[in-house]
KEVEXDO-877109 format. One line per field, with one value per residue (C-alpha): residue number from 1; residue in three letters; x, z, y. Coordinates in Angstrom, 2 decimals. Last residue first. Layout:
<atoms>
seq = (NUM	...)
type = (ALA	...)
u = (X	...)
w = (Z	...)
v = (Y	...)
</atoms>
This chain:
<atoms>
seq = (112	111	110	109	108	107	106	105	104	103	102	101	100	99	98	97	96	95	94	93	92	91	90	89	88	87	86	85	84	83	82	81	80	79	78	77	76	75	74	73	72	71	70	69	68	67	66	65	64	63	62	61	60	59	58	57	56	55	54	53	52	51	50	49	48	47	46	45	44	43	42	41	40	39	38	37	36	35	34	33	32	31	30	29	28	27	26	25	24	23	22	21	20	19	18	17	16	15	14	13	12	11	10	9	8	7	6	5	4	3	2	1)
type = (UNK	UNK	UNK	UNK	UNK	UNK	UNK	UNK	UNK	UNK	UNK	UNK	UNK	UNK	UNK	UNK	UNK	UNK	UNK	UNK	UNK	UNK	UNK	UNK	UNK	UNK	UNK	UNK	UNK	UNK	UNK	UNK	UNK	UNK	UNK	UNK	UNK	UNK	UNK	UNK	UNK	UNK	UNK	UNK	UNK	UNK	UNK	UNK	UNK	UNK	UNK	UNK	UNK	UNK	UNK	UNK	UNK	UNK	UNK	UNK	UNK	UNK	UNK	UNK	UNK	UNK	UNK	UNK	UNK	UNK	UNK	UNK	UNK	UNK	UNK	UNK	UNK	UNK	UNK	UNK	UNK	UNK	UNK	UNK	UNK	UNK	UNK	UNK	UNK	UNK	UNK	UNK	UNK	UNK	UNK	UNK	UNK	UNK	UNK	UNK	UNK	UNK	UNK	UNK	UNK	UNK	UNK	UNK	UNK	UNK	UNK	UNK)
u = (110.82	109.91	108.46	105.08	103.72	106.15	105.59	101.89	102.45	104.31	101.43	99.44	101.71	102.56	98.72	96.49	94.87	92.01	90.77	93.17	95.60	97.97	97.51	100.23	103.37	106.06	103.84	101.04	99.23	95.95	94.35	92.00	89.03	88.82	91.88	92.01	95.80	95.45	92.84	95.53	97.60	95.05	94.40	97.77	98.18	101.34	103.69	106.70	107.63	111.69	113.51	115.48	114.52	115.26	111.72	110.85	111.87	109.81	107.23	107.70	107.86	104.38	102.80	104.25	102.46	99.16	99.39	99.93	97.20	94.13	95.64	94.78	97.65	95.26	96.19	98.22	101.11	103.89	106.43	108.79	109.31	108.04	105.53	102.52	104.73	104.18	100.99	100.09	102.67	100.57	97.63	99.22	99.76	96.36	94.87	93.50	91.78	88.36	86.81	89.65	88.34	86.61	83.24	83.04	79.37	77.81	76.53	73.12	70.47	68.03	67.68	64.49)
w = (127.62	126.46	129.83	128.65	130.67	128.39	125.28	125.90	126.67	123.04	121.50	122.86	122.25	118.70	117.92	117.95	115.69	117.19	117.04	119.05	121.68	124.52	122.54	124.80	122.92	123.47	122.81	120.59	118.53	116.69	113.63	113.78	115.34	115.68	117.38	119.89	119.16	117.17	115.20	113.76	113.15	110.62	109.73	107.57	107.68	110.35	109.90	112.65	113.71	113.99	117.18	117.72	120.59	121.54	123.51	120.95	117.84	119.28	119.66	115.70	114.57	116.55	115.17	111.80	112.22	113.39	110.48	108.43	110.04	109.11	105.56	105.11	105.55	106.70	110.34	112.97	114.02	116.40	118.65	120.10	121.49	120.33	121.90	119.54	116.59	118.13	118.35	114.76	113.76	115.51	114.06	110.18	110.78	112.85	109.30	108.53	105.27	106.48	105.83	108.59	111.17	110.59	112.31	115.28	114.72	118.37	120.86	121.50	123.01	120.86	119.30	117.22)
v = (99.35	95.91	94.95	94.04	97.50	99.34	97.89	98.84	102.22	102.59	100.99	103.96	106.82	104.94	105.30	101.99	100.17	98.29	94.84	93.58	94.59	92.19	88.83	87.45	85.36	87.39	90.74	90.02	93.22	92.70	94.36	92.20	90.65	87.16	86.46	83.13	83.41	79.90	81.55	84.28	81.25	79.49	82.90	83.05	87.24	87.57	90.32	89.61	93.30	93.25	95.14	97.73	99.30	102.67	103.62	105.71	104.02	100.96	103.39	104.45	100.32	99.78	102.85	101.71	97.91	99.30	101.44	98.09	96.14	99.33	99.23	95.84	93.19	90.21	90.92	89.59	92.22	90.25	91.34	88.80	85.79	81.88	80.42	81.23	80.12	76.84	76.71	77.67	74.52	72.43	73.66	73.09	69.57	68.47	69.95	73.49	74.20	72.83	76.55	78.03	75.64	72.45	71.67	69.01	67.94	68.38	65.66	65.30	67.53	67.11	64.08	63.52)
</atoms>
């Protein structure tokens, strides 16, 4: 009886996830801009809105990547969504937030 051995590396995502598909998860992770990672429930899409009406506030025009492929989620280190990234930082998850407090947010990650 071994008890202390090694682990069995398991397969993310339910063993849909290959080398392939985790490399391109990373990279999307580097790229700028304002992300919403969610399934698209109803909770991820009023995230979304409070995100587009702050951006309204502070005068930005910018566009909301919609992210629901959990393969990328995971590569965030997300596990709870609704979740907001700002250039590449997971800077809110788990919560949906008003457009006061995603506007605060923006703020603090320099997009305002």
């Amino acid at each position: 009886m071994k008890l202390f051995g090694k682990k069995e590396k398991k397969a993310c995502c339910a063993g849909n996830c290959s080398n392939e598909t985790m490399q391109q998860a990373e990279a999307l992770k580097k790229e700028a801009g304002i992300k919403v990672l969610g399934s698209g429930c109803a909770k991820c899409t009023t995230l979304e809105k409070s995100v587009c009406e702050a951006l309204e506030q502070l005068g930005q025009h910018e566009e909301i990547d919609h992210i629901t492929d959990f393969a990328q989620i995971a590569a965030y280190g997300v596990m709870t969504t609704p979740a907001l990234v700002v250039d590449g930082k997971v800077v809110s998850y788990g919560k949906v937030l008003s457009a006061r407090e995603a506007k605060e947010i923006l703020k603090k990650s320099g997009r305002g």
